[in-house]
N, C-alpha and C positions, 0 to 999 in steps of 0.2 A: 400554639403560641405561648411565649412563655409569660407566667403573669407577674412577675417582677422583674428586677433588676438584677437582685442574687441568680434568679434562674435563668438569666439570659447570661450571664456570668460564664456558669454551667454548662450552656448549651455551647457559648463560644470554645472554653477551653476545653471541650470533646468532639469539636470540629476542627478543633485547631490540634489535635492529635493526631488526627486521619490528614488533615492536608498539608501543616506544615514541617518543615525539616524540625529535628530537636533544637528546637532556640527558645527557651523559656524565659531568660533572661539577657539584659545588657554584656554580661559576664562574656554567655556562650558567643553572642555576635561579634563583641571585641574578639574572641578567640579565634574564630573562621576568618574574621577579616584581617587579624596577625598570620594564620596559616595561610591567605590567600596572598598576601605581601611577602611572605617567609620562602615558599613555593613556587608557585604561578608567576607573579611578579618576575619573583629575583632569575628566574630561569627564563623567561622574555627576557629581560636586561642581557643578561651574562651569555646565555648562551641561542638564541635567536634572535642577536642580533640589534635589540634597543637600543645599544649604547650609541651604536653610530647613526642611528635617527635622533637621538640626544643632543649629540654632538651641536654643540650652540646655539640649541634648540629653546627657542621660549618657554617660560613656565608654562605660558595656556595652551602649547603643543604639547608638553607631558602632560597635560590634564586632560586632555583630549582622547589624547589617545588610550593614558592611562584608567577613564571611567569604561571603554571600551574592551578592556583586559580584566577590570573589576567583573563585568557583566559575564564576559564569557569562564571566566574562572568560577564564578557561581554557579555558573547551568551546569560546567563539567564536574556538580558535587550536586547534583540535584535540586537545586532551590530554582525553582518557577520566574521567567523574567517580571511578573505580574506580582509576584512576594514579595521581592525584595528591590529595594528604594535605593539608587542611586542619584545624588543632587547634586548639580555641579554650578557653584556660585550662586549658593541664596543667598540673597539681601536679606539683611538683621533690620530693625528698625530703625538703629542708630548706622546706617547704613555701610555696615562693613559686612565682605564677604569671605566665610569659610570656604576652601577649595573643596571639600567635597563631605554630605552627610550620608552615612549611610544606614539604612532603619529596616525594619525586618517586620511585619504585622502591624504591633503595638507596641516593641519593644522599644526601649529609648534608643535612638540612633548614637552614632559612631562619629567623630568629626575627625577627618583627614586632612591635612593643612600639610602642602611639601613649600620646603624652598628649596632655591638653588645654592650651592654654597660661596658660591660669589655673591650674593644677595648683599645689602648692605646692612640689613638685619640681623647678619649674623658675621658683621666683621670686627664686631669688639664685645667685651664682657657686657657694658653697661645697655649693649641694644640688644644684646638677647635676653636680658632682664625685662626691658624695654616692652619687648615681644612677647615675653612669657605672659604679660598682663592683658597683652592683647589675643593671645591663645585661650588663656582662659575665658577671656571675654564670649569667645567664640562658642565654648564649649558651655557656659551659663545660658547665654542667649539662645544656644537650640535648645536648651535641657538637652545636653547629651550627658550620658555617661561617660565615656570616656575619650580620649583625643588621643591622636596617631600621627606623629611629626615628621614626615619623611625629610632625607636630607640628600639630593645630589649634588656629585657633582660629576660635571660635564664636559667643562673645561679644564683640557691638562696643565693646571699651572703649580706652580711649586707653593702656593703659599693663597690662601689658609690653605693650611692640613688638613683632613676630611677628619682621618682619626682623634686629633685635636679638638677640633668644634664638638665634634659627638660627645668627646667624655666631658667638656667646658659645659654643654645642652645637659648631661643625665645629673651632673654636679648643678648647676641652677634648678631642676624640675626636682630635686632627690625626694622634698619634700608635698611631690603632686605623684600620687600613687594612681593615677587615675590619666596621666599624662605619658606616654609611653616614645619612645624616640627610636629611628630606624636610620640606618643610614644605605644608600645606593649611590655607590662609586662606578658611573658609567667611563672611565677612562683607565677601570681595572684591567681590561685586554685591551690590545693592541695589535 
């Protein structure tokens, strides 16, 4: 047994060498969970077909399905369903909910927040301002380190622009290096 605090410190991080994947940091998990979105994801979307299960599909159908695709894109890199922490709409105190946190051990979690991009959130400059504050709210309120802003869109309409919104989102967050923006165009094939 170990007889402090330091030594039990000790003991975890030399058990935690032997059973967990290399995630020592918030760093490394944002990094897997950008590869896992990068990857996995966009290759569900694009070319197995997601786009037209998308197809004017609810947000809390892609969240659904998408924690589902999280999980398995984990196991296919080794990480244990029992490691790592998928949360889908936890209530904050002040009662707003992040679409999905995700945490690894100890590590500080990951907050993943998508919208659609017909959302009204992000149909003008002054609400995705608006938004930004409520993002980070998000990202304070778990103590996450960092936050992952998906953006699709689903519906083939001419207007907004996907391309547009995205560079309008990385132009309002320039100054949140801790805020990272992703866009999924499920109406890119046809």
């Amino acid at each position: 047994k170990p007889i402090d605090f330091l030594e039990c410190i000790k003991k975890y991080n030399k058990i935690k060498q032997y059973t967990y994947q290399p995630i020592n940091a918030a760093e490394d998990l944002v990094h897997i969970v950008e590869e896992v979105l990068d990857t996995d994801i966009k290759r569900w979307v694009y070319s197995e077909g997601a786009e037209k299960l998308f197809d004017n599909a609810p947000e809390a159908l892609i969240q659904k399905t998408l924690r589902t695709e999280f999980e398995n894109a984990f196991l296919r890199r080794g990480f244990r369903s029992n490691k790592i922490d998928i949360y889908r709409e936890v209530q904050l105190l002040d009662d707003v909910r992040p679409d999905f946190i995700i945490s690894y051990g100890f590590i500080q979690g990951i907050i993943v927040e998508i919208k659609l991009l017909h959302n009204h959130e992000l149909s003008s400059e002054s609400r995705m301002k608006t938004y930004k504050k409520k993002l980070l709210r998000y990202v304070d309120g778990t103590r996450s380190k960092y936050g992952l802003f998906l953006v699709f869109r689903i519906r083939n309409q001419p207007t907004p622009d996907l391309q547009q919104t995205i560079q309008q989102l990385k132009n309002i967050y320039r100054d949140c290096d801790h805020i990272r923006i992703k866009d999924f165009d499920c109406m890119e094939i046809t």
